[in-house]
N, C-alpha and C positions, 0 to 999 in steps of 0.2 A: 504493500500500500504506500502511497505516497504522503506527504507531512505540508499542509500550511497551517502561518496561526492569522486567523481573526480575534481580534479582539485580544490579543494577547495570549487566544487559548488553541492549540492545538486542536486544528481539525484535521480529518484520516478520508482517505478516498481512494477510487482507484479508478483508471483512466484505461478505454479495451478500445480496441475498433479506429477505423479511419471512417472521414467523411466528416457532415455538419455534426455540429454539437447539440448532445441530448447531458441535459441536468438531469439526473434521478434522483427524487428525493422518497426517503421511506416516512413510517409510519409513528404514530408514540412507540415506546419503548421494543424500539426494534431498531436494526441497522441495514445498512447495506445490504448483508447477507440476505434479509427477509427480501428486496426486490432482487436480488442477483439472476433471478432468472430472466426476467426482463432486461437484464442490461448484457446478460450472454445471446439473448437474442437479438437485442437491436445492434450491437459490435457488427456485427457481418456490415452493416451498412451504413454507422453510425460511428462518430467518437463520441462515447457514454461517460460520463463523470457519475461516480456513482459514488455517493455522500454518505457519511456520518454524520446526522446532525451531529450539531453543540451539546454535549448532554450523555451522548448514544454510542454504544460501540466503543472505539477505539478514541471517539474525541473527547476532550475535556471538560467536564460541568462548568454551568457559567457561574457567574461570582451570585449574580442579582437572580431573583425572577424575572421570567422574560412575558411579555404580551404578545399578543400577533404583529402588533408593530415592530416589535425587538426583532420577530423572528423574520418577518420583512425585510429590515434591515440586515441584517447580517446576511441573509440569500444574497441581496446588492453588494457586500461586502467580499463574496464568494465568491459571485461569480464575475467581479472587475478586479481581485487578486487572480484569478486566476485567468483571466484576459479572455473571457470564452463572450466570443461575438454571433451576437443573436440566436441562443439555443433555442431546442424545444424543452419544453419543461413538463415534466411527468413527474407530478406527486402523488402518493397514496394515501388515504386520512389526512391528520396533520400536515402531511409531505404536502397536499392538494391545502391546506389551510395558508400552507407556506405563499405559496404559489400564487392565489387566491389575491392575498394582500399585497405581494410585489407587483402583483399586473394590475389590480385595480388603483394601486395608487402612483401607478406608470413609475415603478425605479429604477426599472434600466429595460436591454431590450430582451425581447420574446417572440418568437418565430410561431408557436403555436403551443396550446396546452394540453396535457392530457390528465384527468383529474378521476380519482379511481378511490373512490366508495368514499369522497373527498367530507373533510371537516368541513366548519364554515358557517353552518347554518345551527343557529339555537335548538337543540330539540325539546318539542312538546314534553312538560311534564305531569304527572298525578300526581294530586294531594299527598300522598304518603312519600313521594321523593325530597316536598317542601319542608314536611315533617323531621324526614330524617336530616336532611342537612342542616335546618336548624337546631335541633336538637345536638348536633355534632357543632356545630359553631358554639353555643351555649356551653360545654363542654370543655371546649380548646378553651374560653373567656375562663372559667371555673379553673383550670388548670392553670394558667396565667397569677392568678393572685394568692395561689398554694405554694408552701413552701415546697422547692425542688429537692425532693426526696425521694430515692428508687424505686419506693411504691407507688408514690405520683407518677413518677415517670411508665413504671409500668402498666400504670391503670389508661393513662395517654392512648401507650400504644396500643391495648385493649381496642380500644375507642377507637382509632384510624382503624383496627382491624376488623373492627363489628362494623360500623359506618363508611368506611370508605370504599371504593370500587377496587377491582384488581388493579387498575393503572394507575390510580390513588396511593393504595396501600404500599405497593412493589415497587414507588419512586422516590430518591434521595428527597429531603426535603424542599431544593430549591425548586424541584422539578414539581414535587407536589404542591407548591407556592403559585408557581406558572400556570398548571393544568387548571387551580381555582382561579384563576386570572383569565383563560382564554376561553375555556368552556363555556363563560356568560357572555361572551362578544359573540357578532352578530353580523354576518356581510351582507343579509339578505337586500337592502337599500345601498348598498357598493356595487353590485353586480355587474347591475347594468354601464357601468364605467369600463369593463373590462370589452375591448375592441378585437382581442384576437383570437383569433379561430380556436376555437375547443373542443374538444372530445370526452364527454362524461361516461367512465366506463361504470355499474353500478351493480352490484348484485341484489336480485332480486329478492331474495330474503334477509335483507342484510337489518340486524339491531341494533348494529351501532349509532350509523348514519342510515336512517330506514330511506328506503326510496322516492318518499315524495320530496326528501330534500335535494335530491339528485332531477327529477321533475321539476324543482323550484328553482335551480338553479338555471338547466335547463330553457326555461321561459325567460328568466332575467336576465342573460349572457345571450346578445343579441345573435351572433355571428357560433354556435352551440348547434351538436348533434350529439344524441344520448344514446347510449349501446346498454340497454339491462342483460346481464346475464342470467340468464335463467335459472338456473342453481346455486347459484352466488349468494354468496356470505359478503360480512366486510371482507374478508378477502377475496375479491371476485376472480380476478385474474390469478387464484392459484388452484378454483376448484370448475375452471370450466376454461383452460390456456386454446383450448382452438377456439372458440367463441370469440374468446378477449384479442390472441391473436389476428383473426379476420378485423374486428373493429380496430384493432391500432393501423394494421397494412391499409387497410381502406383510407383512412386520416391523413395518416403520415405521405401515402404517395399523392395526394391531391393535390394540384397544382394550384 
């Protein structure tokens, strides 16, 4: 893998293939590895930069919490370190969150996007999800004015473990400072600022980012074409690859 630092912090990547430039950006708490498939297929035709975020794999946790505008920025910060002129950009979840926020608020350039079971959009909640997080915020506040003692500490992490989701739970804490930070943001009213050509890949069963927000993006992302995968989970492109395959070739060779 190859070595730059942003922000002072080591970032890991690796570079396959000749031809225009493809960004691959992965997902929360995943790395490279998890799209590696997709950047061994697009090398035959492409030079694939395939990312570690900040945080992930092999690169370095950031000092602060980050926003979607932090992580905005530092994409622009990535990809003018590393001098790559007008890629495509392919993000998955988060990776698509990334992505999301660097084209809509135009920070550098973008050849076209491919956004795969992508963040971004608030999802609908039930009353018992309002419950428990307040319940859990109430908790953190309670723990705050306790003296720090083992057992406090232990009863804490109780608490993030009965309350918090797997990507919650399973993340250092700056990461889980962030993921409460960007989870409540919202592009749905950004959208429509984004001008270059998309391709929303989505799996049809998918519960993370369910499918009407791949639909809602879809309608607000003027210049958008939406490929649901029929068997697809948030991971679409890893439980239906000739499906996802046909809609990237399709994309990718249009002129």
């Amino acid at each position: 893998m190859a070595e730059i630092k942003i922000d002072g912090k080591k970032v890991f990547y690796e570079v396959t293939g000749k031809g225009n430039p493809v960004v691959l950006i992965h997902g929360w708490r995943c790395t490279h590895k998890t799209v590696k498939i997709i950047a061994d297929y697009l090398s035959e035709n492409f030079k694939v930069y395939n990312i570690d975020v900040v945080g992930f794999g092999n690169s370095e946790l950031p000092d602060e919490p980050m926003n979607s505008d932090n992580y905005g920025d530092w994409l622009k910060k990535l990809v003018k370190a590393l001098d790559i002129k007008k890629p495509i950009m392919i993000g998955h979840s988060h990776g698509g969150r990334m992505i999301l926020n660097y084209c809509y608020r135009n920070l550098g350039p973008c050849e076209k996007i491919v956004l795969i079971d992508s963040a971004g959009i608030k999802n609908k909640r039930k009353p018992k999800y309002y419950i428990k997080v307040y319940t859990f915020k109430l908790l953190k506040n309670i723990f705050k004015i306790l003296p720090k003692t083992e057992g406090l500490r232990n009863m804490n992490q109780r608490a993030i473990n009965f309350f918090g989701s797997d990507d919650y739970r399973n993340s250092p804490e700056v990461l889980r400072k962030s993921m409460s930070i960007f989870v409540n943001e919202d592009f749905t009213n950004d959208l429509s600022k984004i001008k270059t050509p998309t391709l929303i890949v989505w799996g049809a069963k998918d519960t993370q980012t369910p499918l009407w927000q791949g639909e809602l993006m879809n309608m607000k992302i003027k210049d958008s074409k939406l490929a649901v995968i029929d068997n697809g989970d948030h991971y679409s492109f890893l439980r239906d690859w000739n499906q996802f395959t046909k809609a990237l070739d399709d994309f990718l060779i249009e002129k």
